[in-house]
PyMOL Python script that loads the backbone (N, CA, C, O; Angstrom):
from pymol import cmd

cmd.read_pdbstr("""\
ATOM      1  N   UNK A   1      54.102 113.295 157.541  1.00  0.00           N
ATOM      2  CA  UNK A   1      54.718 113.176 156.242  1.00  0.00           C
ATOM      3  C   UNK A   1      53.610 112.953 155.214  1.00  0.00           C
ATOM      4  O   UNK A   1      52.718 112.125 155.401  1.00  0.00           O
ATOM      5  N   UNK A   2      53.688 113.651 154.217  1.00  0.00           N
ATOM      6  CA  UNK A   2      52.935 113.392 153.096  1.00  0.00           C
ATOM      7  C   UNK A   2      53.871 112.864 151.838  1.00  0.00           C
ATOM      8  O   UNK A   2      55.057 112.974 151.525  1.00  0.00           O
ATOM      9  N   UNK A   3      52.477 112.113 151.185  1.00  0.00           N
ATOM     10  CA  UNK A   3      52.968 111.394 150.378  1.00  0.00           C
ATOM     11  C   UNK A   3      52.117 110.741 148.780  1.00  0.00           C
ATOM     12  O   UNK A   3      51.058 110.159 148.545  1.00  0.00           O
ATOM     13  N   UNK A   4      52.801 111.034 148.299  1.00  0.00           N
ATOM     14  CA  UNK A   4      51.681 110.864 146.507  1.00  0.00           C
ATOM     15  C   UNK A   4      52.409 109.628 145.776  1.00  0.00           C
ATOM     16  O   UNK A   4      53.496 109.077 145.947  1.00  0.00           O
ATOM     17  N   UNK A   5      51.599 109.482 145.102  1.00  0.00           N
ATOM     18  CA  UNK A   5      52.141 107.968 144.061  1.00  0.00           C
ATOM     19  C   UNK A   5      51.493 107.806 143.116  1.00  0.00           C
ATOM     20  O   UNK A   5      50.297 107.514 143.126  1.00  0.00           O
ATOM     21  N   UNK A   6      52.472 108.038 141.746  1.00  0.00           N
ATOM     22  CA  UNK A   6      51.857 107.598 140.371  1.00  0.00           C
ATOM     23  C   UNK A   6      52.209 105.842 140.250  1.00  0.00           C
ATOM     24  O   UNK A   6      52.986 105.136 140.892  1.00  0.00           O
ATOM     25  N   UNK A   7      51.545 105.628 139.469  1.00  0.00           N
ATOM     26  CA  UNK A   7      51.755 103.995 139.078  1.00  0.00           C
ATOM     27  C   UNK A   7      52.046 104.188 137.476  1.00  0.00           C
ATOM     28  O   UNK A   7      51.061 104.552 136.834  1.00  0.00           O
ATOM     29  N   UNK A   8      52.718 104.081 137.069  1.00  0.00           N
ATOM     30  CA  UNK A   8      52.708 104.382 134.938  1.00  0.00           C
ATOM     31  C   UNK A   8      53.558 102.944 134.726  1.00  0.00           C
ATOM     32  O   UNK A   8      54.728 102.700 135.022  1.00  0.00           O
ATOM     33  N   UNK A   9      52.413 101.974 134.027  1.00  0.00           N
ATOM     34  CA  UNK A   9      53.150 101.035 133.488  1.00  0.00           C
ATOM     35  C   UNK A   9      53.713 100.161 134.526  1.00  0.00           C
ATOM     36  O   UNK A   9      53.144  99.772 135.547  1.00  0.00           O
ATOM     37  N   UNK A  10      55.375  99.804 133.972  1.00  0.00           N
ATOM     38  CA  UNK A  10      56.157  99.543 135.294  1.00  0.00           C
ATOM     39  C   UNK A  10      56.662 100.277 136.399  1.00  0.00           C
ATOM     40  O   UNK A  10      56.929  99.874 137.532  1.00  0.00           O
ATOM     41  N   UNK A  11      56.752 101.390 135.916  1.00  0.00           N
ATOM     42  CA  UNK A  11      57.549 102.157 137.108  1.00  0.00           C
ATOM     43  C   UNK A  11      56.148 102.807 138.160  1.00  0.00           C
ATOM     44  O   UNK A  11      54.990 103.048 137.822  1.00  0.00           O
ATOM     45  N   UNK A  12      56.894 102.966 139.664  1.00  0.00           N
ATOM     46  CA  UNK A  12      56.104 103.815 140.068  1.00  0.00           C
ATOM     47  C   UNK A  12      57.044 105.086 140.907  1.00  0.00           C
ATOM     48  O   UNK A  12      58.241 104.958 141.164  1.00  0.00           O
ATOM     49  N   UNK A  13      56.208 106.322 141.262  1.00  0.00           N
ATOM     50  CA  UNK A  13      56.902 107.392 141.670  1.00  0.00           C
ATOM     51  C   UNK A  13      56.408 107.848 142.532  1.00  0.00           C
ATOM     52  O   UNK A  13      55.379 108.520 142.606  1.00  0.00           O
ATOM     53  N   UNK A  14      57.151 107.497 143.316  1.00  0.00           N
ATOM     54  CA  UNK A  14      56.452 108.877 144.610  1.00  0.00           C
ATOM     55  C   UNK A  14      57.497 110.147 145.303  1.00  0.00           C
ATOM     56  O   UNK A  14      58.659 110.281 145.688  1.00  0.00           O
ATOM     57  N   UNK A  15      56.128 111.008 145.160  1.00  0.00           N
ATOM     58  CA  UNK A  15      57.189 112.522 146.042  1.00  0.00           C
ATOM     59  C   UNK A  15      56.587 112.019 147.399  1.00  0.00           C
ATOM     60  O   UNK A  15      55.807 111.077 147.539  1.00  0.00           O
ATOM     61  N   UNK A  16      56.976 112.632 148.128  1.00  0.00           N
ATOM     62  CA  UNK A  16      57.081 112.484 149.294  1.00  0.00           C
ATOM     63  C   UNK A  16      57.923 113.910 149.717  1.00  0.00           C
ATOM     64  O   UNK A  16      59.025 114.289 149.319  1.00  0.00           O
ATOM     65  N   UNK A  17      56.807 114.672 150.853  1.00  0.00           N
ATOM     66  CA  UNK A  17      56.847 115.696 151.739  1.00  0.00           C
ATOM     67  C   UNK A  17      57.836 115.885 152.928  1.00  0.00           C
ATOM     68  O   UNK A  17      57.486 116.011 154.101  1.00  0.00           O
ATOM     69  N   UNK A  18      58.894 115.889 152.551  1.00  0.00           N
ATOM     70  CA  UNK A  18      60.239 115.956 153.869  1.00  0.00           C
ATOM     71  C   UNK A  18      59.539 116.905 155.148  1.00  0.00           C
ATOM     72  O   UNK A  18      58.597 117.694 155.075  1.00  0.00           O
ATOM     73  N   UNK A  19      60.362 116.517 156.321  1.00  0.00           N
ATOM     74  CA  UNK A  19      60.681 116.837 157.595  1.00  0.00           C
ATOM     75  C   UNK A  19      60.580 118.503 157.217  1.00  0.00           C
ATOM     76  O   UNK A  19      59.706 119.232 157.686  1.00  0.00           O
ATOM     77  N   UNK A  20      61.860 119.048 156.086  1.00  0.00           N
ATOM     78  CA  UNK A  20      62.791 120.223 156.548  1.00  0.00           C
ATOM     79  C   UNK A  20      61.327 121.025 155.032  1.00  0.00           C
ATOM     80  O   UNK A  20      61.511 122.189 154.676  1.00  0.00           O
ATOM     81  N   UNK A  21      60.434 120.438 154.574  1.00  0.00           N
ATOM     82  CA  UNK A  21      59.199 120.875 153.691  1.00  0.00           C
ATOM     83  C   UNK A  21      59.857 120.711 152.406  1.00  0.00           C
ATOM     84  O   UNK A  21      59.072 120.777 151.459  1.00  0.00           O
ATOM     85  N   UNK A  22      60.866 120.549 152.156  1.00  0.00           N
ATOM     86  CA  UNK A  22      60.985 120.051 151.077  1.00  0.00           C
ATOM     87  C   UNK A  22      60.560 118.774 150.411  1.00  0.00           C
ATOM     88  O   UNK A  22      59.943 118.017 151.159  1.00  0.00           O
ATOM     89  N   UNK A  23      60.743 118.359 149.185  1.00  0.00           N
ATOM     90  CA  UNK A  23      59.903 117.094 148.054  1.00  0.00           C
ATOM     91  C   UNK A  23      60.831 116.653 147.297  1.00  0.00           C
ATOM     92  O   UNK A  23      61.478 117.270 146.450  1.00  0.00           O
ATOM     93  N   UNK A  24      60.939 114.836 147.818  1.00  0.00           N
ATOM     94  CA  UNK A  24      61.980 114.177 147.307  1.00  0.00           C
ATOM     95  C   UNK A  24      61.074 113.785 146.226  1.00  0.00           C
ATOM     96  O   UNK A  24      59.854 113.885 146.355  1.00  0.00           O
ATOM     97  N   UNK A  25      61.731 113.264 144.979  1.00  0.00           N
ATOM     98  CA  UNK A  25      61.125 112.529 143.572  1.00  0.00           C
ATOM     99  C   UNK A  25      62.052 110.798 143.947  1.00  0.00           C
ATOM    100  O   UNK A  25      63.241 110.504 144.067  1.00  0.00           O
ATOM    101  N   UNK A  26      60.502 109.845 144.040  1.00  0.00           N
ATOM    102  CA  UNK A  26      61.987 108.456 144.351  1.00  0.00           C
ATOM    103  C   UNK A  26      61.041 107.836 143.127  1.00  0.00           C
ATOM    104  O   UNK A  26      59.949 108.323 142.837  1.00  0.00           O
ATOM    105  N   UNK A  27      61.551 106.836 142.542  1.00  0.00           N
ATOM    106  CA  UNK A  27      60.907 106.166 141.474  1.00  0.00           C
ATOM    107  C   UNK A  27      61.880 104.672 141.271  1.00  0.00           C
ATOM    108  O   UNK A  27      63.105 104.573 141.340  1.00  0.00           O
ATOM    109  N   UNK A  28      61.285 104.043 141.113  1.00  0.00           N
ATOM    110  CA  UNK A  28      61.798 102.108 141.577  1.00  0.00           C
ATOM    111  C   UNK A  28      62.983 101.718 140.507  1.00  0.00           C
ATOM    112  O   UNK A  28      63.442 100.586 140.659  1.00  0.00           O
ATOM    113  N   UNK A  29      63.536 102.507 139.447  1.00  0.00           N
ATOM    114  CA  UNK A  29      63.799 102.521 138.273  1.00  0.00           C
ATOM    115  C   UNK A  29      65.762 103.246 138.598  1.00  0.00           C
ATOM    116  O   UNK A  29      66.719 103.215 137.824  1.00  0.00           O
ATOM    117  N   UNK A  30      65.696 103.658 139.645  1.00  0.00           N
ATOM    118  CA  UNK A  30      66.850 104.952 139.417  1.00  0.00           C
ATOM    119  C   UNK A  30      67.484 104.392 141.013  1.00  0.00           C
ATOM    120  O   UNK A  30      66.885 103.835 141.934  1.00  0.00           O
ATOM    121  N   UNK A  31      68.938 104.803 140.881  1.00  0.00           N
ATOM    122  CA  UNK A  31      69.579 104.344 142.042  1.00  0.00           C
ATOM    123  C   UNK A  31      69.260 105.246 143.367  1.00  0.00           C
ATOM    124  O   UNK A  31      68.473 106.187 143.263  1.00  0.00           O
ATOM    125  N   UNK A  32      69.693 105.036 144.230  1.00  0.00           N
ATOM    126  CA  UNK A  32      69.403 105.739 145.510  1.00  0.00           C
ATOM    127  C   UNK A  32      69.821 106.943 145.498  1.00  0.00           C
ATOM    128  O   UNK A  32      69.197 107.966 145.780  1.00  0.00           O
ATOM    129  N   UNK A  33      71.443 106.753 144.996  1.00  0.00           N
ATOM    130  CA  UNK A  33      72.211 107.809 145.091  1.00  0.00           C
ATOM    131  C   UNK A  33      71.639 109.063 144.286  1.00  0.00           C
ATOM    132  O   UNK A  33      71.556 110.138 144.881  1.00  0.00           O
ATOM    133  N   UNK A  34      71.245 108.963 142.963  1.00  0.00           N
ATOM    134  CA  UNK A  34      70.284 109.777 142.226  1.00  0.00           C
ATOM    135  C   UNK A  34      68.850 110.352 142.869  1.00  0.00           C
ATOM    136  O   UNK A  34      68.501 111.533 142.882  1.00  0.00           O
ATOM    137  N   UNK A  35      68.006 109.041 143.476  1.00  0.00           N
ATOM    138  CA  UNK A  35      66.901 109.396 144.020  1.00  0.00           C
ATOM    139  C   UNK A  35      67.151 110.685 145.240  1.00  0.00           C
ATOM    140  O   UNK A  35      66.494 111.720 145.349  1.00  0.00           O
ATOM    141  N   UNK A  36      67.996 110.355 145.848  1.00  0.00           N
ATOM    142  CA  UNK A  36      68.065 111.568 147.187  1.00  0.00           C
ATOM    143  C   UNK A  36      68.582 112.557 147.047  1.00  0.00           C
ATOM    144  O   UNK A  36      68.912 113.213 148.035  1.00  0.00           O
ATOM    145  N   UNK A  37      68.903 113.129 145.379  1.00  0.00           N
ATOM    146  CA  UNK A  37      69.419 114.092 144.813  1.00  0.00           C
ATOM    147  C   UNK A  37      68.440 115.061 144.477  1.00  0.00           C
ATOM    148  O   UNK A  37      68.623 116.278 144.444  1.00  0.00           O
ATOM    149  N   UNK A  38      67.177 114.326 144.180  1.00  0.00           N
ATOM    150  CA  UNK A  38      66.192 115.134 143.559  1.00  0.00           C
ATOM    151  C   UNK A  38      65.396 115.326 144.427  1.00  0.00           C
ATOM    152  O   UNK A  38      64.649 114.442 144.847  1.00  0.00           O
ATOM    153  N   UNK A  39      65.418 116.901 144.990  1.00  0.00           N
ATOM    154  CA  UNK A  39      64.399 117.569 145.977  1.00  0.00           C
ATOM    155  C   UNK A  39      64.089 118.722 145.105  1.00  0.00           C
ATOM    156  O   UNK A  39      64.869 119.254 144.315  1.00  0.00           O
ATOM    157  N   UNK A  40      62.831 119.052 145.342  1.00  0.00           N
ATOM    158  CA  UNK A  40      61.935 120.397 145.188  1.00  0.00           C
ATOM    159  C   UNK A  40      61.914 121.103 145.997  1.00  0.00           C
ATOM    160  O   UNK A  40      62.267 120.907 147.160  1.00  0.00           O
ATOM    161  N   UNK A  41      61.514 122.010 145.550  1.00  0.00           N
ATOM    162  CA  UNK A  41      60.783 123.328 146.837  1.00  0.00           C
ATOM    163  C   UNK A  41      59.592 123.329 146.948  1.00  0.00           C
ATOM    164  O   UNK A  41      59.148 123.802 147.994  1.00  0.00           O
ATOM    165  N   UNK A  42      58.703 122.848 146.007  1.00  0.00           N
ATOM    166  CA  UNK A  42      57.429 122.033 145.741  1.00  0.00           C
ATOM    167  C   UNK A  42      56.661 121.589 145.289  1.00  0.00           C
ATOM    168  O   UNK A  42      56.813 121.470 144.073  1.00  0.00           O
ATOM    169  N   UNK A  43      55.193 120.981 145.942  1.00  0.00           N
ATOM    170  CA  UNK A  43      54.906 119.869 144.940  1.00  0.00           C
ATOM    171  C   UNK A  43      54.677 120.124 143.603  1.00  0.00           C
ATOM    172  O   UNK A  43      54.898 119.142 142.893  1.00  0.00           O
ATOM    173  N   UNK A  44      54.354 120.991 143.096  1.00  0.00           N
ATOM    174  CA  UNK A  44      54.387 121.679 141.780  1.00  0.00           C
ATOM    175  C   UNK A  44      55.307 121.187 140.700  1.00  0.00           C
ATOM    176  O   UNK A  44      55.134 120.511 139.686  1.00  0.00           O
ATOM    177  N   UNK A  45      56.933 122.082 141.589  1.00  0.00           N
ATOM    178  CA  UNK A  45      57.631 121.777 140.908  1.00  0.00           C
ATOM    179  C   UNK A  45      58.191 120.153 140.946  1.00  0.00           C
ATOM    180  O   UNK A  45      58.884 119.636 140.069  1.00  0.00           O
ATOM    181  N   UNK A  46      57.983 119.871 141.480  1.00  0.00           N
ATOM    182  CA  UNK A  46      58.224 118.273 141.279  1.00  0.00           C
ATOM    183  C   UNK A  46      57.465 117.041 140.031  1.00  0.00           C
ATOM    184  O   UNK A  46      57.871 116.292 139.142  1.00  0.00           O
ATOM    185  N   UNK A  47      55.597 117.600 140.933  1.00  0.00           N
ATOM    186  CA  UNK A  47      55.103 117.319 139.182  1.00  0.00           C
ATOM    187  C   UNK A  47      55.462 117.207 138.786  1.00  0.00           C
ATOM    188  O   UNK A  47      55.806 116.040 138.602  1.00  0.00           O
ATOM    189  N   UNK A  48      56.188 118.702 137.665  1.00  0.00           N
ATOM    190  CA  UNK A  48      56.558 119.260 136.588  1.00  0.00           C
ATOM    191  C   UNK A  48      57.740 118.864 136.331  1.00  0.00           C
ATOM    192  O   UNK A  48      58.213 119.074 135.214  1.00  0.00           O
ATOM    193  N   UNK A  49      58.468 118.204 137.321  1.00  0.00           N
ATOM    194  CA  UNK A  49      59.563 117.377 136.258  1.00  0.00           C
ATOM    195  C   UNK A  49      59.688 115.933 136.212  1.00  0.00           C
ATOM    196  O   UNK A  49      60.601 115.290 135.696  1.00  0.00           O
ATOM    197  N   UNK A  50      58.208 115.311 137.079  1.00  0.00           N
ATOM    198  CA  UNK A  50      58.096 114.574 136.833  1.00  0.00           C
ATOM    199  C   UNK A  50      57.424 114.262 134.946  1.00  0.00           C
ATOM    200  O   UNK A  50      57.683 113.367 134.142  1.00  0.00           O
ATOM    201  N   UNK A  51      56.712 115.215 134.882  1.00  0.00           N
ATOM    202  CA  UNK A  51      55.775 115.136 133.508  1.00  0.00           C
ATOM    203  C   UNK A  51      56.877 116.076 132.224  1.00  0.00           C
ATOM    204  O   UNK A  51      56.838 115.981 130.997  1.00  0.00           O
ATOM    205  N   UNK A  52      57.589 116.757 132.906  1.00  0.00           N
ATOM    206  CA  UNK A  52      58.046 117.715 131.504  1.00  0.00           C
ATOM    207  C   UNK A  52      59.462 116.671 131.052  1.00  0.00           C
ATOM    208  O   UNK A  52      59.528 116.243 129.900  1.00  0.00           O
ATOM    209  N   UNK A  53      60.598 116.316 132.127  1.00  0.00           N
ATOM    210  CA  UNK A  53      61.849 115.567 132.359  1.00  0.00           C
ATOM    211  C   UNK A  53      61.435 113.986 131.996  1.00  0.00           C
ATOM    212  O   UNK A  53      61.941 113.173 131.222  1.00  0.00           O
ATOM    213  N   UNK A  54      60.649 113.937 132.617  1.00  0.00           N
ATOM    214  CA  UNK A  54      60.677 112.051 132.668  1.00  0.00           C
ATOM    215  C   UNK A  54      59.542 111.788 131.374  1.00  0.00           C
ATOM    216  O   UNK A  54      59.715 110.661 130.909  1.00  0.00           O
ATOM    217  N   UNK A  55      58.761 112.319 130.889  1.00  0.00           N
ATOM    218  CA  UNK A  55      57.937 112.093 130.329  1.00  0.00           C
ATOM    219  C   UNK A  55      56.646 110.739 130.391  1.00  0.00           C
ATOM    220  O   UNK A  55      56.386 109.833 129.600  1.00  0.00           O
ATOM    221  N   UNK A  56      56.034 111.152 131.759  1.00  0.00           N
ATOM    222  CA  UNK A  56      55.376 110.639 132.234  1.00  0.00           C
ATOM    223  C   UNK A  56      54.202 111.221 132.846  1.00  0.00           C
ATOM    224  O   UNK A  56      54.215 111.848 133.905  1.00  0.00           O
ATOM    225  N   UNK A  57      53.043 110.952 132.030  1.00  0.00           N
ATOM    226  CA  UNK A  57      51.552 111.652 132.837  1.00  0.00           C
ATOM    227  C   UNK A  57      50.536 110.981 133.637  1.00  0.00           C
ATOM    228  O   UNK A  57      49.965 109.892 133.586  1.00  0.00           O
ATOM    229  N   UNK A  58      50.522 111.457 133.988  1.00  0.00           N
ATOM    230  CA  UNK A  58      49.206 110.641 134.893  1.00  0.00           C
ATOM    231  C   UNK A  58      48.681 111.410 136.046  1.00  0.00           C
ATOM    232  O   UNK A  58      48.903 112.620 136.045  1.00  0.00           O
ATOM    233  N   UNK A  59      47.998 110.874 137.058  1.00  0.00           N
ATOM    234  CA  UNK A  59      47.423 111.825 138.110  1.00  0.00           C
ATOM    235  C   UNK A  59      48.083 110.835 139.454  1.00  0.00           C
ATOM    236  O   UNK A  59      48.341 109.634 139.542  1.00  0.00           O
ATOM    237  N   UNK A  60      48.210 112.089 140.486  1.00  0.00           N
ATOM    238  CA  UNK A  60      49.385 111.326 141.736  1.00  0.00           C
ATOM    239  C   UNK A  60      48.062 111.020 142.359  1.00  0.00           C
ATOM    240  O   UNK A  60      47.001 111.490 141.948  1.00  0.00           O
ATOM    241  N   UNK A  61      48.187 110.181 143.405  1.00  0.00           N
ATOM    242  CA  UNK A  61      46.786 109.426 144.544  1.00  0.00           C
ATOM    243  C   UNK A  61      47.807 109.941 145.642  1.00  0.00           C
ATOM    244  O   UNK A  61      48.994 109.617 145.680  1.00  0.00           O
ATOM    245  N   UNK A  62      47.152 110.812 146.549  1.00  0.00           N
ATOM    246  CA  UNK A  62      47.683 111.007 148.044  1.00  0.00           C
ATOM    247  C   UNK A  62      47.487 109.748 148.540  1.00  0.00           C
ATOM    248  O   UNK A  62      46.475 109.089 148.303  1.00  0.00           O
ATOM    249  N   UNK A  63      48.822 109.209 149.527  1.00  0.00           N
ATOM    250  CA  UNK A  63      48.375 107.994 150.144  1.00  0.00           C
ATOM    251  C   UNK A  63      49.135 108.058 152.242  1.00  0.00           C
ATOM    252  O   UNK A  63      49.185 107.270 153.187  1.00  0.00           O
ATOM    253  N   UNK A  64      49.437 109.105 152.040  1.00  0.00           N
ATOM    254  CA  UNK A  64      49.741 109.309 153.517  1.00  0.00           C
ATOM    255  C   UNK A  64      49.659 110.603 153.817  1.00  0.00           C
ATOM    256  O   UNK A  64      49.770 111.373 152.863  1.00  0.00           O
ATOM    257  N   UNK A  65      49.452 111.182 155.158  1.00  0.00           N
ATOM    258  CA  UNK A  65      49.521 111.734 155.569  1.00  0.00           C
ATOM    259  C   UNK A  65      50.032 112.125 157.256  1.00  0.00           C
ATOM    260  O   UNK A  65      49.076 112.157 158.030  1.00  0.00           O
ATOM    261  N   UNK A  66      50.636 112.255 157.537  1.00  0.00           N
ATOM    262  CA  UNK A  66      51.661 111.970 159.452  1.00  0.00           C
ATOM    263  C   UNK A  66      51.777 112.885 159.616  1.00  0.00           C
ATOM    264  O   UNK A  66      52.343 113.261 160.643  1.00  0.00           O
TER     265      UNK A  66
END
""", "prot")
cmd.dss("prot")
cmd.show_as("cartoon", "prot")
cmd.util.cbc("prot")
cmd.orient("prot")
């Protein structure tokens, strides 16, 4: 499993690299039920709505890899 993490402020976000290759968006801020809603097709597009949707920039730190 792979796995990235912004830190911005208070919140933090991580995608994270599913089983089936898809990319969940979870962020400490938003309920579960929402969080496991938001999958990508990839990391790209996930970025990109992390930075275009949420309005939040920064650079992700890989922090796993399985």
């Amino acid at each position: 499993m792979e796995k990235w993490v912004l830190e911005s402020g208070s919140e933090t976000i991580t995608i994270t690299k599913e089983h089936d290759s898809f990319f969940t968006v979870h962020t400490d801020h938003w309920s579960d039920t929402l969080t496991n809603s938001l999958w990508f097709p990839s990391y790209q597009s996930a970025r990109r709505y992390v930075r275009e949707e949420m309005y939040i920039e920064g650079r992700f730190k890989k922090v796993a890899n399985k």
